[in-house]
N, C-alpha and C positions, 0 to 999 in steps of 0.2 A: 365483454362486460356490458356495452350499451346493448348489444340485440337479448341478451336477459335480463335488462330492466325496462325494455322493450315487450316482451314477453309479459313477461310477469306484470305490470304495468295491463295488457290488453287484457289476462286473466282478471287480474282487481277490477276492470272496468267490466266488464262484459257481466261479472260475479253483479255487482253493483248495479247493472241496468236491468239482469233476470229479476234482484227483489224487487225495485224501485217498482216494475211491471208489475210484480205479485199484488202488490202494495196500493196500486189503484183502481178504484174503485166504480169508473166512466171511462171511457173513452178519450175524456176533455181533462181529465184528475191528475192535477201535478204531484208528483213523485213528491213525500216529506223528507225533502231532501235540499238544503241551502245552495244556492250556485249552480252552477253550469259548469257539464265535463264535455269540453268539444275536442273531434278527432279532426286535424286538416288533414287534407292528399293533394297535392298539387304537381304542377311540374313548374322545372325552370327555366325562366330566359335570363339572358346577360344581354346587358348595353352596354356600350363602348369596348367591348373586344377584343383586342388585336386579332389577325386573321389565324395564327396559330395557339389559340385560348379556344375555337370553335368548338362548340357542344351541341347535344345530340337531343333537344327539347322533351321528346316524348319517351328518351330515356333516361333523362335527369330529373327525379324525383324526389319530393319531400315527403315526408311526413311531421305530425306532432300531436301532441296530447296537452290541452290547455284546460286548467279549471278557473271559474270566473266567476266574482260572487257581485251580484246587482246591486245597488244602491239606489230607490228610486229617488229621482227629484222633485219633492213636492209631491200635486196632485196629479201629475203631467204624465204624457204618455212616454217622457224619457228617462234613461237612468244611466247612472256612470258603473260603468264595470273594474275592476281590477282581477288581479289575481297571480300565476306562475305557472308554469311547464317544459314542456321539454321538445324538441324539435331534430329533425336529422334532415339532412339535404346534401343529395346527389347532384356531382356535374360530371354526366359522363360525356367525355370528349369525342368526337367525332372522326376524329383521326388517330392514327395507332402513337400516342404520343402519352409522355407522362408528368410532373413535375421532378426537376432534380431535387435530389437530397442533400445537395452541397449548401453553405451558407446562403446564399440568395436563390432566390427561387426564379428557375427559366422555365420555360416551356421546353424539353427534349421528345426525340423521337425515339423510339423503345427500338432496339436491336433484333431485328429478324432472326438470327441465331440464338438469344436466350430465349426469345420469345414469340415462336412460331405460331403461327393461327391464333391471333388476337382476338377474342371475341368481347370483352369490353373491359376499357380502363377509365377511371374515373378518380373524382374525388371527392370526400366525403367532408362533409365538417357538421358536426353535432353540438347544441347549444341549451345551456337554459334560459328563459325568456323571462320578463315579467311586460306585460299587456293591460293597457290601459285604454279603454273605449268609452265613445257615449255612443246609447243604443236610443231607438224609436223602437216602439210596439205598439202594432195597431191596436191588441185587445188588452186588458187589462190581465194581469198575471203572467205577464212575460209572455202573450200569447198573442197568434197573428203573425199578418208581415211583419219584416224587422226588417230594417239596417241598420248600419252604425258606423261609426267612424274613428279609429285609434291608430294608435299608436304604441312599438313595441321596440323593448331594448333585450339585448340577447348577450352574452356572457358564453364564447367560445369554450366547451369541454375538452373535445379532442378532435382531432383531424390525423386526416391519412388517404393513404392514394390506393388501389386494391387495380391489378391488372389480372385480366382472367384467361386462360392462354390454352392451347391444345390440349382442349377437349375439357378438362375439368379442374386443370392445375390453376394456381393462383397465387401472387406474391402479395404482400401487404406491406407497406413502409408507415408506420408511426410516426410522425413530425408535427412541427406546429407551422412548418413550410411558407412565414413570417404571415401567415393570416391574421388580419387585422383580430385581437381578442375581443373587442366589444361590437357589436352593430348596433345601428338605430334603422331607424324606419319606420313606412304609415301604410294601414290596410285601410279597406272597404269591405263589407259584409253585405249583402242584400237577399232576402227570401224569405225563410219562414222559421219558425224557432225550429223544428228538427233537421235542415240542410240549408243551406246558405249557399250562395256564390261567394269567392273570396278574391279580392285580387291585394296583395300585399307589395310596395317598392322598398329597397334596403337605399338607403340612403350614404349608410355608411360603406365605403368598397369593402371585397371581401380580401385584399390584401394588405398589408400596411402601405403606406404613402411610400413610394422610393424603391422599395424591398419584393414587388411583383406586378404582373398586369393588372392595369386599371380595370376594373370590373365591378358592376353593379345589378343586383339580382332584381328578378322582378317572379313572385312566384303567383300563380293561376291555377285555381281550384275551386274545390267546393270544401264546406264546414258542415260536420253532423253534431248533432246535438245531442250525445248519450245521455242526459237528462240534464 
């Protein structure tokens, strides 16, 4: 269900940036169109660990799709943003291991017998977001350098663990695998209204207090700005 609203989701945008394009008129001509639709890609690290939590950075991937509508302040080169979207985030582990399925959540190591030739297990958790920033622009019209500085709360959809195994098989487990339901946390944005650097920290762990490894994300990427 989320990789076709995933989909369908990149179609509405992609639909959305071919007219915006049609629609302008310079080179420098903002799209007649309110807010900002930014695509993140990042990857993940985790702090504090345990040694068998170990993940694979450059193949624990995020993605997400945010729309954010400006509010300038005054006559100033700033303005507060808000807005909502939607986000997915891989931790694929580094070693042949997975989460139990039982009441509390451990770290287990996957059975060479069910699971022969492991080529990657991970885990997913998908969210909706609302995001709140204050932005700098160097030009007038949202245009120029930018950075900003916010802050974002997210609202757990669904999670699950996906191990992928000789050659092309795959098991999937649905759980809520006691992940903490809500996160907070604070980015940074710097660059230019169509790409950004991003570095985002979750402040809140990504499991409940008690109920699994302490762990705290920190994700690193860049932000496109589909208009």
């Amino acid at each position: 269900m989320i990789k076709k609203t995933f989909l369908i989701s990149i179609f509405i945008f992609s639909f959305t940036l071919v007219k915006a394009q049609d629609q302008q008129t310079s080179s420098t001509a903002q799209p007649d169109f309110p807010g900002m639709l930014l695509f993140d890609y990042g990857v993940n690290i985790l702090f504090n660990n345990p040694d068998d939590f170990d993940i694979s950075p450059i193949r624990s991937r995020s993605i997400g799709f945010h729309y954010l509508y400006p509010l300038p302040i005054g006559e100033s080169k700033f303005s507060f943003h808000s807005g909502i979207g939607i986000s997915a985030h891989n931790y694929t582990f580094a070693d042949e291991v997975t989460l139990s399925i039982a009441d509390s959540t451990a770290v287990v190591e996957l059975d060479n017998a069910l699971y022969p030739g492991v080529d990657k297990t991970k885990l997913s958790v998908h969210y909706v977001n609302i995001p709140l920033e204050f932005r700098f622009f160097a030009k007038d019209d949202f245009r120029g350098f930018t950075a900003a500085l916010g802050g974002v709360f997210g609202r757990r959809i669904i999670s699950y663990t996906k191990i992928k195994f000789d050659g092309d098989q795959h098991d999937k487990f649905r759980r809520d695998f006691n992940i903490n339901p809500w996160r907070y946390g604070a980015y940074v944005r710097v660059g230019f209204r169509g790409i950004m650097l991003t570095g985002k920290y979750m402040f809140s762990e990504v499991f409940e207090e008690g109920e699994g490894p302490v762990v705290n994300p920190l994700t690193a990427g860049i932000t496109i700005s589909l208009f």
